[in-house]
PyMOL Python script that loads the backbone (N, CA, C, O; Angstrom):
from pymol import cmd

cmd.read_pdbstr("""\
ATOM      1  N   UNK A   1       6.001   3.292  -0.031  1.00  0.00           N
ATOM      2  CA  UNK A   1       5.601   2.261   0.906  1.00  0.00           C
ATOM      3  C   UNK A   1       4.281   2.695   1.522  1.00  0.00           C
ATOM      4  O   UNK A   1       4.009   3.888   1.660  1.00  0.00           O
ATOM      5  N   UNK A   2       3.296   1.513   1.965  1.00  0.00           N
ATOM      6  CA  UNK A   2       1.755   1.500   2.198  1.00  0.00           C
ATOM      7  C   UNK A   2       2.286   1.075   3.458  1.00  0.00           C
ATOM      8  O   UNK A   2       3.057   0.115   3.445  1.00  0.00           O
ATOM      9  N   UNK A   3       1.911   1.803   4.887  1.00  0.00           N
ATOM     10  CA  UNK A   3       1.445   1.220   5.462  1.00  0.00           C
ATOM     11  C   UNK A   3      -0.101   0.892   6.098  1.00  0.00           C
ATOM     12  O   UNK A   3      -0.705   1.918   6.410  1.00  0.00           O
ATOM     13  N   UNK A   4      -0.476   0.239   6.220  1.00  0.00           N
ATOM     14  CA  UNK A   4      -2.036  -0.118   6.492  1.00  0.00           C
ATOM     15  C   UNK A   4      -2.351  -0.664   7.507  1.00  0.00           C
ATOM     16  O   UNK A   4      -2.024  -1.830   7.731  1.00  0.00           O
ATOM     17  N   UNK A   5      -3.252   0.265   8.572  1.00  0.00           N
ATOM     18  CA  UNK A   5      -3.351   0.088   9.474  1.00  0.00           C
ATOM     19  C   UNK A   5      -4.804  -0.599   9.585  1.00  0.00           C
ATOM     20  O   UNK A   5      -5.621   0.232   9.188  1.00  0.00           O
ATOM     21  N   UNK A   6      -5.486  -1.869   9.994  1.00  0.00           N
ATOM     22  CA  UNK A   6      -6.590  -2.224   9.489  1.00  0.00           C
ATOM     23  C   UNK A   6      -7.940  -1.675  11.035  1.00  0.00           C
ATOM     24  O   UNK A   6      -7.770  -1.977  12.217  1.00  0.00           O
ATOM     25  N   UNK A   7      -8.585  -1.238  10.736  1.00  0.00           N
ATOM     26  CA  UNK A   7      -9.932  -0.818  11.713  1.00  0.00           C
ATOM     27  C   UNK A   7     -10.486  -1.948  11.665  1.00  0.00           C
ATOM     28  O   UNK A   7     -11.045  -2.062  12.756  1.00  0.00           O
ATOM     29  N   UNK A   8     -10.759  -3.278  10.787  1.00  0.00           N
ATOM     30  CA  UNK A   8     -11.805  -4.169  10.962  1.00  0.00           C
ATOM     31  C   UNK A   8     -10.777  -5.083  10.133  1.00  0.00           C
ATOM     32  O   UNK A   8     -10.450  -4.604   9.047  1.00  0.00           O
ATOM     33  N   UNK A   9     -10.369  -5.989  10.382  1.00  0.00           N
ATOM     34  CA  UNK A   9      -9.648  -6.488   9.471  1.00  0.00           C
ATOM     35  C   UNK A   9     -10.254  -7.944   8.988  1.00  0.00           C
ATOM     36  O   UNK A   9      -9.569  -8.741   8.347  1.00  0.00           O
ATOM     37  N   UNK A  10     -11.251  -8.126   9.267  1.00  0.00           N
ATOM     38  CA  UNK A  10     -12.144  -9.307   8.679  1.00  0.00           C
ATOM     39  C   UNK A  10     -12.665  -8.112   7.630  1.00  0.00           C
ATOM     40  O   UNK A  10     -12.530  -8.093   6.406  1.00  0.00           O
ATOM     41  N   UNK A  11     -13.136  -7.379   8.270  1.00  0.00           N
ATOM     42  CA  UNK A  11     -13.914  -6.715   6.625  1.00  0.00           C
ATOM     43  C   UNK A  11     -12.952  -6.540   5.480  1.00  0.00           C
ATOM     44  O   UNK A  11     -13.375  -6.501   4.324  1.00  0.00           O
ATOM     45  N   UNK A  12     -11.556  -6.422   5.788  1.00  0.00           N
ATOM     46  CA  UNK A  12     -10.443  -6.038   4.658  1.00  0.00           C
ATOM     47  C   UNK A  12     -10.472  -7.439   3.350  1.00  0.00           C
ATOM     48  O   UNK A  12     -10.691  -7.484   2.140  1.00  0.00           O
ATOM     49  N   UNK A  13     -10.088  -8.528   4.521  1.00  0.00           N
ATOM     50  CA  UNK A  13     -10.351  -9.962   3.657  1.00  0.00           C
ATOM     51  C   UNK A  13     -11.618 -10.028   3.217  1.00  0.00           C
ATOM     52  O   UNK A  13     -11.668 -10.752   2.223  1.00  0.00           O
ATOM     53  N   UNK A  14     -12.436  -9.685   3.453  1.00  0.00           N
ATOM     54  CA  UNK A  14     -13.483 -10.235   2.353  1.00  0.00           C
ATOM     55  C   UNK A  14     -13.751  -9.271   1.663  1.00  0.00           C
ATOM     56  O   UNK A  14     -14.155  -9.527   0.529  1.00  0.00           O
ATOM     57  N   UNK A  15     -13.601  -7.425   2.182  1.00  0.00           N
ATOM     58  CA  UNK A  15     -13.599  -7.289   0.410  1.00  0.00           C
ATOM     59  C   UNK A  15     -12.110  -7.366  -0.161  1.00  0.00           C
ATOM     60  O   UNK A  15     -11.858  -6.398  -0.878  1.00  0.00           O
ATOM     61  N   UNK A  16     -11.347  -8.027  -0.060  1.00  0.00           N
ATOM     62  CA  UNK A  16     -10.558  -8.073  -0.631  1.00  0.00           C
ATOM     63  C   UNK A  16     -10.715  -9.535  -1.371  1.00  0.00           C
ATOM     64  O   UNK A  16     -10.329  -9.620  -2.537  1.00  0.00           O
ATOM     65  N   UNK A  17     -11.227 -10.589  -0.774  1.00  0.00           N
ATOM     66  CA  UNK A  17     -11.445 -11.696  -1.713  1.00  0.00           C
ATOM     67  C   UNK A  17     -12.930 -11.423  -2.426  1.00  0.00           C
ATOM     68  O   UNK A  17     -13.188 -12.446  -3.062  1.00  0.00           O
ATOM     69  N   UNK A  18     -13.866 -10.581  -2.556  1.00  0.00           N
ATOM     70  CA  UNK A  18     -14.676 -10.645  -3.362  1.00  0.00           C
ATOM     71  C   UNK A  18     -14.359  -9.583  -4.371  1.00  0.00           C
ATOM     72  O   UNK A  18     -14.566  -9.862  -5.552  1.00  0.00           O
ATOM     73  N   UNK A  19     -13.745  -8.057  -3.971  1.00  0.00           N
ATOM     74  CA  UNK A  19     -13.398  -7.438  -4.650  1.00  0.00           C
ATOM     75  C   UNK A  19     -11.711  -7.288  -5.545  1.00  0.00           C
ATOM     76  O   UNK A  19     -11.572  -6.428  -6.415  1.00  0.00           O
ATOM     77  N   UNK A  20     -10.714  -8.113  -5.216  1.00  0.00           N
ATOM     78  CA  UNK A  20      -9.476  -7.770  -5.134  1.00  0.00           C
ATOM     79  C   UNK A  20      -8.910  -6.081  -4.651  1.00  0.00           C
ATOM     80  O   UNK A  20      -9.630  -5.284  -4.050  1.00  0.00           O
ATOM     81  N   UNK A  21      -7.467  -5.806  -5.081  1.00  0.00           N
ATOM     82  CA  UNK A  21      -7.225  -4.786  -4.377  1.00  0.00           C
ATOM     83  C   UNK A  21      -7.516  -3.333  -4.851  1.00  0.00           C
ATOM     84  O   UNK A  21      -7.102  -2.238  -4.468  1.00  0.00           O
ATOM     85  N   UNK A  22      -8.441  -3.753  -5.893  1.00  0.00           N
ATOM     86  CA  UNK A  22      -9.362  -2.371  -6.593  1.00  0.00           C
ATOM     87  C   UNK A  22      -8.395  -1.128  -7.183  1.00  0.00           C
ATOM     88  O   UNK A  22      -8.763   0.045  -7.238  1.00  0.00           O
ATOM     89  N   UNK A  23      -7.500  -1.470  -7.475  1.00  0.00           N
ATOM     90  CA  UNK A  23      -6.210  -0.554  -7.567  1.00  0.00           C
ATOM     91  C   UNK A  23      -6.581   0.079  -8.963  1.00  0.00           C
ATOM     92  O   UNK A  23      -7.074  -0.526  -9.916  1.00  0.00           O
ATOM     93  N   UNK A  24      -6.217   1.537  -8.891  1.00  0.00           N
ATOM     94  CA  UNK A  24      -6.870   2.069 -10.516  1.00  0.00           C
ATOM     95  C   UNK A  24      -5.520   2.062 -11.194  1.00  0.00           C
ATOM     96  O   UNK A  24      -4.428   1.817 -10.681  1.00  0.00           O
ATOM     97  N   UNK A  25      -5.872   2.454 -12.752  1.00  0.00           N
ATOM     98  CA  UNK A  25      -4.341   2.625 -13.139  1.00  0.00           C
ATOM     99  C   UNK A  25      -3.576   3.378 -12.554  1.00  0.00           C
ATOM    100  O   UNK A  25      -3.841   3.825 -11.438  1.00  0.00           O
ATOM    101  N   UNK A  26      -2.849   3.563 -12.985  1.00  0.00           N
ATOM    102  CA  UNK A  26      -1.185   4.076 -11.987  1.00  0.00           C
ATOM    103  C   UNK A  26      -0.556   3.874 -11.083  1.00  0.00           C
ATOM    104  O   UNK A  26       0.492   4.431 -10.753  1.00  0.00           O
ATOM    105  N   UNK A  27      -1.315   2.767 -10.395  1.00  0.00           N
ATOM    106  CA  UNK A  27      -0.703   2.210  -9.518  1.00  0.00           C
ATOM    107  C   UNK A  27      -0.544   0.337  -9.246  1.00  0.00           C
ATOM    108  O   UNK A  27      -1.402  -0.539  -9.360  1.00  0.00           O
ATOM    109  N   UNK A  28       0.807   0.254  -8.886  1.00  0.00           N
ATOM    110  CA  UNK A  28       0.960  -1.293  -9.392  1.00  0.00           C
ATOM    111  C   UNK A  28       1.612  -1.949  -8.062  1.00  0.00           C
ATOM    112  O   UNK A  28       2.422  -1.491  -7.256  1.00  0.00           O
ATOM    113  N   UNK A  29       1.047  -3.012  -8.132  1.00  0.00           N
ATOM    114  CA  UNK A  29       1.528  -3.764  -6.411  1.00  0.00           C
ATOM    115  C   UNK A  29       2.743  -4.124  -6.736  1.00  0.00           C
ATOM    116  O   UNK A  29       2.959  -4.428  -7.909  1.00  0.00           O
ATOM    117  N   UNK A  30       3.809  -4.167  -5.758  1.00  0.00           N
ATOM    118  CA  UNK A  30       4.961  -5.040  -6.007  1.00  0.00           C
ATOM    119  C   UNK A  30       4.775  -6.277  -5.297  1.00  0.00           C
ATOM    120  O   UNK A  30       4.779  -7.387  -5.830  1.00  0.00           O
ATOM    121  N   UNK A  31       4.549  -5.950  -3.599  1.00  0.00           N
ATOM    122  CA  UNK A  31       4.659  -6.888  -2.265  1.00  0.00           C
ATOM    123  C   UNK A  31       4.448  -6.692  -1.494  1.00  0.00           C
ATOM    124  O   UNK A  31       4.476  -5.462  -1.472  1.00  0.00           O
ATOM    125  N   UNK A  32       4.102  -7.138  -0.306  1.00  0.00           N
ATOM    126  CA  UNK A  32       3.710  -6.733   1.219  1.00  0.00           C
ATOM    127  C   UNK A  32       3.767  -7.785   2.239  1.00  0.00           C
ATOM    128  O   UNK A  32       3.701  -8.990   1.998  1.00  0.00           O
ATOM    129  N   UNK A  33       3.866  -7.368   3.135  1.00  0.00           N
ATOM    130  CA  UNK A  33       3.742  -8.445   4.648  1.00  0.00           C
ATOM    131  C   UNK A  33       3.029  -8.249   5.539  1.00  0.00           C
ATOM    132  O   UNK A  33       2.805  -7.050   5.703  1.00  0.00           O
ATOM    133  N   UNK A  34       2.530  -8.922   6.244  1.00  0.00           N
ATOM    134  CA  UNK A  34       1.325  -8.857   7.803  1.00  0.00           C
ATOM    135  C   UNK A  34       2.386  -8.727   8.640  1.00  0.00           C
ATOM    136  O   UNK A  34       3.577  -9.014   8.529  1.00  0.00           O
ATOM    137  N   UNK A  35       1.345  -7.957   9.999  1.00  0.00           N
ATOM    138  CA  UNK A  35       2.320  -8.765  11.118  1.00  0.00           C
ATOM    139  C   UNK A  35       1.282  -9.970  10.981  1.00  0.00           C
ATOM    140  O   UNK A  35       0.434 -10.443  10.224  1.00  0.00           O
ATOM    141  N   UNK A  36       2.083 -10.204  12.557  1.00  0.00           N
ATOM    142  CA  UNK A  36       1.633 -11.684  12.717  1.00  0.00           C
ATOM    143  C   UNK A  36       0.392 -11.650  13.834  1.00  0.00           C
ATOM    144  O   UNK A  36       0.020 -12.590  14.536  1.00  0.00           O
ATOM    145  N   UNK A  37       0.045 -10.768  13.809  1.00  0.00           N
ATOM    146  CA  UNK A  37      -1.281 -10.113  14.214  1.00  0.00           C
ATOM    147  C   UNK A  37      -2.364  -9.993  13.790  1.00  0.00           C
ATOM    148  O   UNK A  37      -3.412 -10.140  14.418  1.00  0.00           O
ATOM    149  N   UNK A  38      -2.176  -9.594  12.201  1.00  0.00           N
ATOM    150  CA  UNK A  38      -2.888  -9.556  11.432  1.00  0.00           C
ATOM    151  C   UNK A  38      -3.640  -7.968  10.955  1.00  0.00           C
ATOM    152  O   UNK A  38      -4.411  -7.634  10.056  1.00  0.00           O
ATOM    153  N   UNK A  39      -2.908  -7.209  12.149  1.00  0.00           N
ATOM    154  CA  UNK A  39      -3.738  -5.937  11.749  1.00  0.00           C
ATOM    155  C   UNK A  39      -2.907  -4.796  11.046  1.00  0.00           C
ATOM    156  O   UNK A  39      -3.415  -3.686  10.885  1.00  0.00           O
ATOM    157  N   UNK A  40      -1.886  -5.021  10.715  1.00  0.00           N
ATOM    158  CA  UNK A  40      -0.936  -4.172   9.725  1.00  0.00           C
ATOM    159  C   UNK A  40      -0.546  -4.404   9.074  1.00  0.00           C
ATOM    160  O   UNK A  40       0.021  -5.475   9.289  1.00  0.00           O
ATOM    161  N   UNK A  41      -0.313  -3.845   7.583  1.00  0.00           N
ATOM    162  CA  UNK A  41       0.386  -4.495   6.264  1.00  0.00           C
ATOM    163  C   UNK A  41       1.032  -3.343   5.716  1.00  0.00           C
ATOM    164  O   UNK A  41       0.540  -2.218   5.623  1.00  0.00           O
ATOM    165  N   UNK A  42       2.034  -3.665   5.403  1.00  0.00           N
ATOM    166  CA  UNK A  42       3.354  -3.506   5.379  1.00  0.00           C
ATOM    167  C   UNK A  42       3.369  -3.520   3.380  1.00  0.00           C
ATOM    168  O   UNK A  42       3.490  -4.565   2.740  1.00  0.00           O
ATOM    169  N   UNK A  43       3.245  -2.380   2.853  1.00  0.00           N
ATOM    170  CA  UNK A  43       3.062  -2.978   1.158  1.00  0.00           C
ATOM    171  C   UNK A  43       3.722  -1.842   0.443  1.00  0.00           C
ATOM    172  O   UNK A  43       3.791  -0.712   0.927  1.00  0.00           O
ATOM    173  N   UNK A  44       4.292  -2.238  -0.937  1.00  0.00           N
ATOM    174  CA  UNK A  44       5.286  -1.796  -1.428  1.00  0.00           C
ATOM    175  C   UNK A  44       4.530  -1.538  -3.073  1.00  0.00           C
ATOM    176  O   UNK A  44       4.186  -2.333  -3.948  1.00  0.00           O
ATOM    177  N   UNK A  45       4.498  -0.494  -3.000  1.00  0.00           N
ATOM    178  CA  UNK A  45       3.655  -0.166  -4.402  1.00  0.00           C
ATOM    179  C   UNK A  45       4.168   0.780  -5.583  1.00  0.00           C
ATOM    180  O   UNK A  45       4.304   1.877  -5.041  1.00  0.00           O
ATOM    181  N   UNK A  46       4.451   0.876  -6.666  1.00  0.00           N
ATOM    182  CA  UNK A  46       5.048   1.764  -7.538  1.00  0.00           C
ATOM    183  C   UNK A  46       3.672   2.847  -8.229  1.00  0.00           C
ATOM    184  O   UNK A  46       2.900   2.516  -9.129  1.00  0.00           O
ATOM    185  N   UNK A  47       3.688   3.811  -7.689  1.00  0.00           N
ATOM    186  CA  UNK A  47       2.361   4.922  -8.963  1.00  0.00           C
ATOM    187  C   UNK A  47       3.454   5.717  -8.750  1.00  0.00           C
ATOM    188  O   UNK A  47       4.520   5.777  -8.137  1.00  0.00           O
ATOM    189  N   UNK A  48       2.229   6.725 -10.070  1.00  0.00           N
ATOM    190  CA  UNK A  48       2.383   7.910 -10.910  1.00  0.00           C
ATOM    191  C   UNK A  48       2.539   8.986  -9.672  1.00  0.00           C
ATOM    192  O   UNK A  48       3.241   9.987  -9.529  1.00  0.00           O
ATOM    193  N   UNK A  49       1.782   8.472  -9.027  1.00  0.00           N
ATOM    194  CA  UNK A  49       1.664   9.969  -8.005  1.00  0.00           C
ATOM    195  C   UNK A  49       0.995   9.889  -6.713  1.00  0.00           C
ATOM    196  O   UNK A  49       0.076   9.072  -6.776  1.00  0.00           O
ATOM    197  N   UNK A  50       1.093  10.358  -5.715  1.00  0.00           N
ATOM    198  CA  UNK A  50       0.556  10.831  -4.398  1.00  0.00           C
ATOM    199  C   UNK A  50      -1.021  10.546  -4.824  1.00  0.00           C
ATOM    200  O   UNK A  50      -1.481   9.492  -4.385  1.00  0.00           O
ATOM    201  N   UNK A  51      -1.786  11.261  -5.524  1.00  0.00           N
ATOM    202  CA  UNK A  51      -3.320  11.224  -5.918  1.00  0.00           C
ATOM    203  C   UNK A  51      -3.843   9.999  -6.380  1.00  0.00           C
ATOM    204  O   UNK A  51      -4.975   9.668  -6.026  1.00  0.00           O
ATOM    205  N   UNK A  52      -2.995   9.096  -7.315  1.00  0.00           N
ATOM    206  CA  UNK A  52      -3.417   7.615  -7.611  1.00  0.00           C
ATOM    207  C   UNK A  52      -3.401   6.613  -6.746  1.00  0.00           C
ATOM    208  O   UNK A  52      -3.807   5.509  -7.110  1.00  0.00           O
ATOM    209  N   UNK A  53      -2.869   6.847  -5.285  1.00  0.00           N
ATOM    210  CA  UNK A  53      -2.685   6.069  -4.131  1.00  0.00           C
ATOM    211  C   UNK A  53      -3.970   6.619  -3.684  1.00  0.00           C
ATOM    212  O   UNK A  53      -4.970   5.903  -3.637  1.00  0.00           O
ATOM    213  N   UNK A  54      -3.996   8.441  -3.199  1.00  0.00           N
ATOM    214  CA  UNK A  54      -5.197   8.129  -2.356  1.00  0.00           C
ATOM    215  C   UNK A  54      -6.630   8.000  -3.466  1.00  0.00           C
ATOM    216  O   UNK A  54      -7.843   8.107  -3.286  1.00  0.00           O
ATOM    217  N   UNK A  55      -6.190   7.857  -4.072  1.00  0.00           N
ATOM    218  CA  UNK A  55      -7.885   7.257  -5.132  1.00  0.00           C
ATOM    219  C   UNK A  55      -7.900   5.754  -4.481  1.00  0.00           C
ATOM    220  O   UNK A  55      -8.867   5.422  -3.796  1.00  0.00           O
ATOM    221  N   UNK A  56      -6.980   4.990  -4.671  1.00  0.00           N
ATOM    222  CA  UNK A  56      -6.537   3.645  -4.314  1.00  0.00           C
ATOM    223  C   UNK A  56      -7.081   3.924  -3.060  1.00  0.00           C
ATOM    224  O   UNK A  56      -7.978   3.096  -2.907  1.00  0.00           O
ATOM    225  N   UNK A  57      -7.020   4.624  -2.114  1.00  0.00           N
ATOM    226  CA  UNK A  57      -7.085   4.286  -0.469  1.00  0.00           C
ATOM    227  C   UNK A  57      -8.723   4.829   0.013  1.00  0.00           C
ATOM    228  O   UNK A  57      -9.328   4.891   1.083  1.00  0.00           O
ATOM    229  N   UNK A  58      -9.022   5.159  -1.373  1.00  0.00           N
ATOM    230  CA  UNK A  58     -10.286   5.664  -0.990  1.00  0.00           C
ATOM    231  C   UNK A  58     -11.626   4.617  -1.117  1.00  0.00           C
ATOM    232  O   UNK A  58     -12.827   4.845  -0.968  1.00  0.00           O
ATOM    233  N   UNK A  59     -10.936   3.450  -1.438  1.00  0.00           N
ATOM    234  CA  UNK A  59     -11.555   2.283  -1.782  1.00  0.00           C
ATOM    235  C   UNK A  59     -11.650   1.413  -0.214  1.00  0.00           C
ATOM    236  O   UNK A  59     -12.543   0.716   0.268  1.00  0.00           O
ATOM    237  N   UNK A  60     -10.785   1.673   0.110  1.00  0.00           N
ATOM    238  CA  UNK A  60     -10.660   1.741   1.977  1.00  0.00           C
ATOM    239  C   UNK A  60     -10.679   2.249   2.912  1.00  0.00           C
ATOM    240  O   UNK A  60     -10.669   1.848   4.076  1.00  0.00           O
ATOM    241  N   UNK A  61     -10.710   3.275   2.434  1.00  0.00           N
ATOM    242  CA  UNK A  61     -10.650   3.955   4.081  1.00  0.00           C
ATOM    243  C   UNK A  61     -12.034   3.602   5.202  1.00  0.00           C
ATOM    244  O   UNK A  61     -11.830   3.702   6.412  1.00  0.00           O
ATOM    245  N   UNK A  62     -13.361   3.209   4.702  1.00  0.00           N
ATOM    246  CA  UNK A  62     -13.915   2.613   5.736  1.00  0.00           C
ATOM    247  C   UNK A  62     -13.220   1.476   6.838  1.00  0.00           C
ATOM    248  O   UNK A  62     -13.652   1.329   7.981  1.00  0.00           O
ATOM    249  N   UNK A  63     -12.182   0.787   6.324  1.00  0.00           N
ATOM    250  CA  UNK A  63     -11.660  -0.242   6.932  1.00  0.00           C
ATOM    251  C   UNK A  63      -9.939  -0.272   7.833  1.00  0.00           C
ATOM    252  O   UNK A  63      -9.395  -0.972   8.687  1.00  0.00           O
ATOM    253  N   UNK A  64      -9.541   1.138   6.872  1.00  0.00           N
ATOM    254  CA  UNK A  64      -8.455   1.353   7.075  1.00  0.00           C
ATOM    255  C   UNK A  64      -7.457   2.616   6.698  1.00  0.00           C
ATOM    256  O   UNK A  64      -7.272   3.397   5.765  1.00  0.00           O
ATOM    257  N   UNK A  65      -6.950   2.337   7.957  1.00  0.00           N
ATOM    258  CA  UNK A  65      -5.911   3.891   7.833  1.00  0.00           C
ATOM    259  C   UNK A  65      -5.275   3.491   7.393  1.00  0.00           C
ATOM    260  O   UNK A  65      -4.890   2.328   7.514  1.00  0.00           O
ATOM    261  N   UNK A  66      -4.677   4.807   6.270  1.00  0.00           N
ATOM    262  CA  UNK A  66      -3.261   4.728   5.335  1.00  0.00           C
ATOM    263  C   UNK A  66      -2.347   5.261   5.758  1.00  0.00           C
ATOM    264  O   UNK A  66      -2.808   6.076   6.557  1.00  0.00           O
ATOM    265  N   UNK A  67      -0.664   5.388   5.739  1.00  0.00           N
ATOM    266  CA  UNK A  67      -0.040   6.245   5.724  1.00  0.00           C
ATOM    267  C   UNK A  67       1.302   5.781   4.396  1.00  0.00           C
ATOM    268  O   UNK A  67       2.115   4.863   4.286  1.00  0.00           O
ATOM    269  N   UNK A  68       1.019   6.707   3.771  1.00  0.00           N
ATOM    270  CA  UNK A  68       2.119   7.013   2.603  1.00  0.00           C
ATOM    271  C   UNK A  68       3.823   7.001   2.635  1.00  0.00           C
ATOM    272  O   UNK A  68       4.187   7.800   3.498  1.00  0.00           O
ATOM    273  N   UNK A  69       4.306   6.727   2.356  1.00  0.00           N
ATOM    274  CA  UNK A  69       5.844   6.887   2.901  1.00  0.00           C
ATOM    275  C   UNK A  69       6.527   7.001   1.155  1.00  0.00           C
ATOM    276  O   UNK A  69       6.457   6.108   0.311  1.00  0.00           O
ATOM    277  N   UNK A  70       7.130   8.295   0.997  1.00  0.00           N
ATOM    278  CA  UNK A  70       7.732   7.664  -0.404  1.00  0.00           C
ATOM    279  C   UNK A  70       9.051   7.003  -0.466  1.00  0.00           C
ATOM    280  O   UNK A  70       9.710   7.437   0.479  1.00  0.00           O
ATOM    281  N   UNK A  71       9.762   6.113  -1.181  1.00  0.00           N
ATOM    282  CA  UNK A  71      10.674   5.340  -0.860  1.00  0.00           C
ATOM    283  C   UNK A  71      11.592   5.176  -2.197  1.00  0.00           C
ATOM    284  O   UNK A  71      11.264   5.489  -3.342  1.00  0.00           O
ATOM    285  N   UNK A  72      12.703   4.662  -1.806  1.00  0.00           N
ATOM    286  CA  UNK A  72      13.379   4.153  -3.165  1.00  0.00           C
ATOM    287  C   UNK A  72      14.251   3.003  -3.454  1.00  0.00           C
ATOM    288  O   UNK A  72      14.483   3.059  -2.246  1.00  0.00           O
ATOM    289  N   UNK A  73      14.716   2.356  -3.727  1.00  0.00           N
ATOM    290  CA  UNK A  73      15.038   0.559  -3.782  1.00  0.00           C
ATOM    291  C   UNK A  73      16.752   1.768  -3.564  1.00  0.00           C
ATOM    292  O   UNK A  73      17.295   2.826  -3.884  1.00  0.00           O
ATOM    293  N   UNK A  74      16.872   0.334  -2.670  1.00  0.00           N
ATOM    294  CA  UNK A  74      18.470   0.801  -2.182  1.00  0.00           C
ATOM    295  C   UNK A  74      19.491   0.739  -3.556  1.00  0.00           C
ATOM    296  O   UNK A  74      20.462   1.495  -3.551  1.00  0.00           O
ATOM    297  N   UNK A  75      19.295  -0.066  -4.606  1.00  0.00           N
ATOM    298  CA  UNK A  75      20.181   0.226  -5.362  1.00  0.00           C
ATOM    299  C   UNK A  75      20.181   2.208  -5.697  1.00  0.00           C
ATOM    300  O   UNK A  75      21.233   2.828  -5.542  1.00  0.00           O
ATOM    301  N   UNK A  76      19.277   2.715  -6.007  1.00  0.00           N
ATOM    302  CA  UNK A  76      18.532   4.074  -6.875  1.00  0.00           C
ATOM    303  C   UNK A  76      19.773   4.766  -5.414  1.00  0.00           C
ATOM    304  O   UNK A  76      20.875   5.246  -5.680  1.00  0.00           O
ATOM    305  N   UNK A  77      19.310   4.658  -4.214  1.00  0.00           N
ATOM    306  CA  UNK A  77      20.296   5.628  -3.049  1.00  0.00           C
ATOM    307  C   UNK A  77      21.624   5.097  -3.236  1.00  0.00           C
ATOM    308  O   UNK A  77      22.660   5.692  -2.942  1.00  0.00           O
ATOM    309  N   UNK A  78      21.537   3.940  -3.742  1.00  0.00           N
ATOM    310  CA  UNK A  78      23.830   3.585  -4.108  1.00  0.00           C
ATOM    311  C   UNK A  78      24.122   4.735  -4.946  1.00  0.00           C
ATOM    312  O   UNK A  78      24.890   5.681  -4.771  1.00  0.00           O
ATOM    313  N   UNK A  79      23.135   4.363  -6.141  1.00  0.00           N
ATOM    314  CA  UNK A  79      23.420   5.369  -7.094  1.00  0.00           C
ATOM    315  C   UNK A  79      23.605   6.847  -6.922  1.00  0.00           C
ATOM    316  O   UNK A  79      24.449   7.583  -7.434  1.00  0.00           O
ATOM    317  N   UNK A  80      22.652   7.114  -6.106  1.00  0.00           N
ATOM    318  CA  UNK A  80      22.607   8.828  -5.612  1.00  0.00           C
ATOM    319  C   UNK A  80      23.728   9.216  -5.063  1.00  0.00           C
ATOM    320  O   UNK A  80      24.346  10.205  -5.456  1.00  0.00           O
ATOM    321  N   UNK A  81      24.236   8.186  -3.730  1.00  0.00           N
ATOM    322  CA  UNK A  81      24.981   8.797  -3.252  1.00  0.00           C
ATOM    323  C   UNK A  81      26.563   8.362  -4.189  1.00  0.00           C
ATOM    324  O   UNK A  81      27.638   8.658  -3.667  1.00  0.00           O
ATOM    325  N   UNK A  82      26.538   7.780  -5.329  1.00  0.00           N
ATOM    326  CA  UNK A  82      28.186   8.186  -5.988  1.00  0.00           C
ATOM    327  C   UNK A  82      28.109   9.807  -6.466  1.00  0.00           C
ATOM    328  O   UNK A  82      29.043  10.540  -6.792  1.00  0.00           O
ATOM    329  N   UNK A  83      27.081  10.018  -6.412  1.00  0.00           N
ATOM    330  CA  UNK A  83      27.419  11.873  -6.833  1.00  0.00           C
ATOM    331  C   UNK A  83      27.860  12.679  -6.230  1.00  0.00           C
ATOM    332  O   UNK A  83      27.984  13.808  -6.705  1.00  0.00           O
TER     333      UNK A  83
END
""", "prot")
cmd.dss("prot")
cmd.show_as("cartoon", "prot")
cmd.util.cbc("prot")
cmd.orient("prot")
C-alpha cells in the first residue's frame, strides 16, 4: 500500500494528466482513493520489490511524500493463519 501525501497537489494532476503515472516495469496499479480533500491517496500497488516503488516515487517526490506499507489481500492472511 502507497500512501501519498501530496505537497502541491495541482502539480500532481497535471503531471499526472500530461504524463500518466510513469510507473516502470515491476510495478502495477491495482486502485486507490482520495480523501475528500484532495491531498492524500490512498493506492494499492503490486511490484517486484521495495526499489521498483522507490524508482516509481522518484518520479514524484518533488510533489510528494511517500510512505510504503507492505500488505497482503485478506484472503493470503486466511490462508496463513490455517497453519
Amino acid at each position: 500500500m502507497v500512501i501519498e501525501k501530496y505537497k502541491d497537489k495541482e502539480a500532481v494532476y497535471r503531471r499526472f494528466h500530461e504524463k500518466g503515472r510513469m510507473m516502470p516495469t515491476g510495478v502495477t496499479y491495482v486502485n486507490s482513493r482520495v480523501a475528500e480533500d484532495g491531498n492524500t491517496c490512498y493506492q494499492i500497488n503490486e511490484a517486484e520489490s521495495l526499489e521498483v516503488l522507490q524508482e516509481w516515487a522518484s518520479n514524484w517526490n518533488d510533489v510528494t511524500d511517500f510512505t510504503f506499507i507492505p500488505v497482503i489481500s485478506s484472503h493470503e492472511m486466511s490462508e496463513k493463519m490455517k497453519k
